[in-house]
N, C-alpha and C positions, 0 to 999 in steps of 0.2 A: 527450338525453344517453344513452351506452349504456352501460349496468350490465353488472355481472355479473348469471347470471343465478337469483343465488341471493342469501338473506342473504350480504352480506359480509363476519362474524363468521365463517362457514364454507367454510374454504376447501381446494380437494383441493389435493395435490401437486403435482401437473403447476403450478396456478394461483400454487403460492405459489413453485415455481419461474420462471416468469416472471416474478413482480412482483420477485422478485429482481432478476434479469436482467436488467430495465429500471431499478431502481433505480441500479446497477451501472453503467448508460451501457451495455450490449450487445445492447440489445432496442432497436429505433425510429431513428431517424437519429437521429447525435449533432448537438451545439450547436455546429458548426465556427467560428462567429463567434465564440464565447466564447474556444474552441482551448483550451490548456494548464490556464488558470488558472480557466476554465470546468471543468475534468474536477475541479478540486483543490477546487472549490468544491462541485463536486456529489458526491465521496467524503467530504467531511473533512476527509478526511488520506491521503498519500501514503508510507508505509514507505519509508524508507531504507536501504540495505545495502554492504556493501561489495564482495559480490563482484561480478564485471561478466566476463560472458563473452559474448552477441550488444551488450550494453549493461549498465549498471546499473540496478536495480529500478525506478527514481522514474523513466527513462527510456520506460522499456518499459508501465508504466502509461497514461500518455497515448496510447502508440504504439496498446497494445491496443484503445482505445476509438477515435479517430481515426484510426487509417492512419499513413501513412510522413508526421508530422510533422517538421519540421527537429530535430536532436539540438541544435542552439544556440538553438532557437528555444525548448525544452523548456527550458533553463538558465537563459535571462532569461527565464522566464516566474515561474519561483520567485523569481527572486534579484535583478532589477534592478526598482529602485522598491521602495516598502514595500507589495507585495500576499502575503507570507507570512512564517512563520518557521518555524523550527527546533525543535520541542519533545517531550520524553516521551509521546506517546499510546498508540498500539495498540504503538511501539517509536518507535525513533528517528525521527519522520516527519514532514514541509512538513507547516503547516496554515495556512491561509486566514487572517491579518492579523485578520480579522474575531472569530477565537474565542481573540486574547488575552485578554481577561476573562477568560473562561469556563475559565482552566486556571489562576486564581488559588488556587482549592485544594489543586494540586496544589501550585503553590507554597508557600503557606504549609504542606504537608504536611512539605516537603523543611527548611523554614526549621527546623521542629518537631524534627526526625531527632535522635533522641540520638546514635545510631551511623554511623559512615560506615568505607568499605573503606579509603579512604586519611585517610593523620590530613594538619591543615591545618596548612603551618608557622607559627610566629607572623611577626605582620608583611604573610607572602605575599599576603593577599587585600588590604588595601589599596594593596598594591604595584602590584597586576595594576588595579584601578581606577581608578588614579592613571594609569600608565602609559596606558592606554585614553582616559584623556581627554584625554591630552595629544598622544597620536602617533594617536590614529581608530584603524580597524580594523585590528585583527593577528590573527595568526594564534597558539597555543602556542609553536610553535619561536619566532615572533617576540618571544614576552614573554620568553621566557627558558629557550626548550627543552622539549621535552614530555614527554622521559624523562630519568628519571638513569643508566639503564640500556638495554643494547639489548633487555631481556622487554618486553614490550608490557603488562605489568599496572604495571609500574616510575613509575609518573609522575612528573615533577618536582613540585616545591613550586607552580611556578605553572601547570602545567595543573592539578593539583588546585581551586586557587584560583579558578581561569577557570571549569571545569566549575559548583564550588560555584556562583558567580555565574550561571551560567548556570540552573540549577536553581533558583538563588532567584528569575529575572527581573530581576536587576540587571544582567544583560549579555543580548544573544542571536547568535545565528549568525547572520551576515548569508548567506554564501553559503559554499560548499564550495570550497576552491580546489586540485587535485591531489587531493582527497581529505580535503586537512584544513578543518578548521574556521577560519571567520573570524568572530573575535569584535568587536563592538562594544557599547554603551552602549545598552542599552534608551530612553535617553532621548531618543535620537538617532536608534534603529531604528525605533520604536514611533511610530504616529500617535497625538499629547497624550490627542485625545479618546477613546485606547484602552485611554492605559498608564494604569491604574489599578487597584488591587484591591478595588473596593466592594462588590462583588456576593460574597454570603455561599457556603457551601459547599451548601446547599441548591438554590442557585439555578444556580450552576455547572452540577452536578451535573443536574439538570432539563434544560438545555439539552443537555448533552453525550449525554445518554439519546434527546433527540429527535431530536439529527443523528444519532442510531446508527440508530434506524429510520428513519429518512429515507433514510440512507444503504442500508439493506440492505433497504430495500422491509416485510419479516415477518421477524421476528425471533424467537426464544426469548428467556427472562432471559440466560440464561449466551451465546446470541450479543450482544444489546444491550450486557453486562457488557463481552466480551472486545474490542470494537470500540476504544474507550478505555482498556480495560485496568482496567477499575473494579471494585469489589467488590460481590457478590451486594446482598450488606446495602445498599450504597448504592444500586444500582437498584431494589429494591426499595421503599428510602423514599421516592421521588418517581416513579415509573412511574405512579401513581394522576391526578397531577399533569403529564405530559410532554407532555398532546396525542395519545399514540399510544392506536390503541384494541383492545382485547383479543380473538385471534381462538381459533380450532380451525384446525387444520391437518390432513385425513389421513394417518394414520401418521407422525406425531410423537408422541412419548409425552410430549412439556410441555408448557405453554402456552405462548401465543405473543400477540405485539401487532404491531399493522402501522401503517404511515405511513397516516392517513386520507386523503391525497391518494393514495395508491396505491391506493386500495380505489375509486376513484371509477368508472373506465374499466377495462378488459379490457386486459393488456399485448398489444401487438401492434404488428407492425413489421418493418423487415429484421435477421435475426440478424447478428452480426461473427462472423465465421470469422476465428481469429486465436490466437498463443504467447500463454499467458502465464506474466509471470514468478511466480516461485514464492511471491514477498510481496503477490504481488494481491491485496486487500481482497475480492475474489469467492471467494479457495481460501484467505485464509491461516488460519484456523479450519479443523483438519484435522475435528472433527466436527460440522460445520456445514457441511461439504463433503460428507463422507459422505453425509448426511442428505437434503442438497435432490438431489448429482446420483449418489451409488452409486457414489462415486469416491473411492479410501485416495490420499489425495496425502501425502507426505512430503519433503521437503528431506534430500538425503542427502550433500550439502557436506561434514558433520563427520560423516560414516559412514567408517571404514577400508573402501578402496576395495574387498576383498575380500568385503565385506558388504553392497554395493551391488548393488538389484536393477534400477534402473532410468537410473541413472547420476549423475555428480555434481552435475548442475544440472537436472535433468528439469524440462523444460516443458509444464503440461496444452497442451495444444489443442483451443480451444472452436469447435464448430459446429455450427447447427441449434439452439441453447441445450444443448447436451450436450457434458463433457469425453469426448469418443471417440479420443482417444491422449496419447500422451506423448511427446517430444521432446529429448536430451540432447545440447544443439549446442554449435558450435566453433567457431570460424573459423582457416583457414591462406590465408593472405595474404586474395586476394577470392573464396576460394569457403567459401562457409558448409557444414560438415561437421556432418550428422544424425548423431555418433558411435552412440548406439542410439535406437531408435523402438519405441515399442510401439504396434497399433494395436488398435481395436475391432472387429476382425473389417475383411472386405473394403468394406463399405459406406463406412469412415473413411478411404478413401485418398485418395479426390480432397479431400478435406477437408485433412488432414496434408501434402498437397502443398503447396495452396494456400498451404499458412499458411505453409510454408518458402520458397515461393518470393516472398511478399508480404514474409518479413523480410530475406532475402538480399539484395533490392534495397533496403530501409531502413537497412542496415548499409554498402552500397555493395558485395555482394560481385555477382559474376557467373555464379555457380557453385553447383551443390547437389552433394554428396557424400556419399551413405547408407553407414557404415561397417556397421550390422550392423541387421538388423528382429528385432525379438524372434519374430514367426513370422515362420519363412523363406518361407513358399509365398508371401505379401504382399509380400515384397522385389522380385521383378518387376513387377508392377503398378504398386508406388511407383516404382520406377524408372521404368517406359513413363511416368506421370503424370509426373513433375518433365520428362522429356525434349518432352514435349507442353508442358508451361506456359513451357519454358524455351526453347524454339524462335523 
């Protein structure tokens, strides 16, 4: 078997960057026989968003680790048959059918909440449960409308209601339909031998810790923390207990724990040169991004446009295991428009091509259209490059 070739309690940079990267799905061939619900099993958890500009986040996840999967294929892969749901994790994000248990804490946290942002009308929550099991899956508007107003903070009485359920596990999102939520009966969603809340908040907690470095190959506390969205204190009380086992990192200034199957074998493999979206479990921890690849990622969506350095949806672009650009696309009709690019110097261009012209045909478009390169003397290059890949 081939080790690293050191204790592997000490690991440089470069190394704990690739065991990243290969935790991640973008180091080694992926599991194409698994496909979709293989990549959901092997992150987690898959963030949800609503903006959607080459695609929506939870689309472009999959895309990133596999290639130009089917966009339908990626939809029943969450949402037909009971192999996922819908719940609070690192945000709104699919997770694997399997680790309903394991988020009964959070539930019973939610059950606990003195306070909530909307008050609940009386009546409305057993109205909305009643109604669910008599008519199957609806949707808000379908129980009785989702706002009382057109402000999007306005809820009706029975999305409130719905939401709460949802949060308690008495209800879950079956699937996303136009964008909204389809609610059904946990009892009906959930496989018997899963919906249950026996497993204590200790034990949750322990698990959720281990799929965080599982998932992220080496981890710090506060990346482990942020993957689920958990508190310092609670990682802390069971990291001793998780399975992961405690490393060094150079030039990390914390400590760190790694998946002990990662530490087994030396990451290595073909890299994916490929966008991604800006909720990727590989960048969405902006100092945890920092740290492994020397890269300030920001989401700048809800930045006034004027304030915007690198555009409203900038996408890193990973190649070689390094983010070496950024990308803020479009689309007008079917040619995919690179509104601005930034790249890492000239070495990144055949790179940044690549990755537009492998989404362009994933999207169906036929066309690349560079509106502006953040350095101009690179905008020729990148153009001769796309007019070559696009030939």
């Amino acid at each position: 078997m081939t080790t690293f070739p050191r204790a592997a309690t000490e690991l440089s940079a470069d190394e704990a960057r690739r065991i990243a990267l290969r935790a991640q799905g973008f180091l080694g061939a992926p599991d194409r026989r698994a496909g979709v619900r293989g990549v959901l099993r092997h992150l987690g958890a898959v963030q949800l968003d609503t903006i959607s500009v080459l695609a929506r986040s939870h689309e472009l996840v999959p895309y990133a680790r596999l290639g130009a999967v089917g966009r339908r294929a990626v939809e029943d892969a969450y949402w037909t048959g009971t192999h996922a749901f819908e719940y609070w994790s690192h945000a709104a994000c699919v997770l694997p059918i399997e680790e309903w248990p394991h988020f009964a804490f959070r539930r019973r946290a939610y059950r606990a909440r003195p306070h909530w942002n909307h008050g609940l009308p009386a009546g409305a929550y057993d109205q909305v449960i009643k109604q669910l099991r008599a008519e199957g899956p609806l949707t808000a508007t379908e129980l009785g409308g989702a706002k009382r107003t057109s402000e999007w903070w306005d809820w009706s009485g029975e999305k409130v209601a719905v939401e709460r359920a949802l949060m308690y596990g008495e209800v879950v999102c079956v699937e996303r339909r136009g964008w909204k939520r389809v609610y059904d009966l946990a009892e009906r969603a959930v496989p018997e031998e899963l919906l249950h809340d026996r497993l204590d908040d200790t034990e949750c907690l322990r698990r959720l810790v281990r799929l965080a470095g599982q998932s992220l190959g080496v981890g710090t506390r506060a990346d482990l923390a942020d993957y689920h969205r958990l508190k310092a204190e609670q990682v802390d009380a069971v990291i001793a207990d998780s399975g992961l086992v405690p490393v060094t990192v150079a030039d990390w200034s914390k400590p760190a724990w790694a998946d002990p199957e990662a530490l087994r074998t030396p990451p290595r493999g073909r890299h994916r040169t490929t966008l991604l979206s800006p909720f990727d479990s590989l960048v969405w921890e902006r100092a945890r991004t920092e740290r492994i690849f020397g890269f300030t990622h920001r989401l700048e969506a809800y930045v006034p446009r004027q304030k915007r350095v690198h555009g409203y949806y900038a996408m890193p672009v990973l190649a070689g295991g390094r983010l070496v650009g950024r990308v803020d696309p479009a689309r007008e009709g079917r040619t995919l428009v690179a509104k601005q690019v930034t790249l890492d110097g000239r070495k990144a261009v055949p790179a940044v091509a690549q990755a537009l012209v492998e989404a362009a045909g994933w999207v169906d478009c036929t066309d690349v259209r560079v509106e502006r390169v953040a350095a101009p003397d690179l905008r020729e290059p990148l153009a001769g490059e796309l007019a070559r890949l696009l030939a």
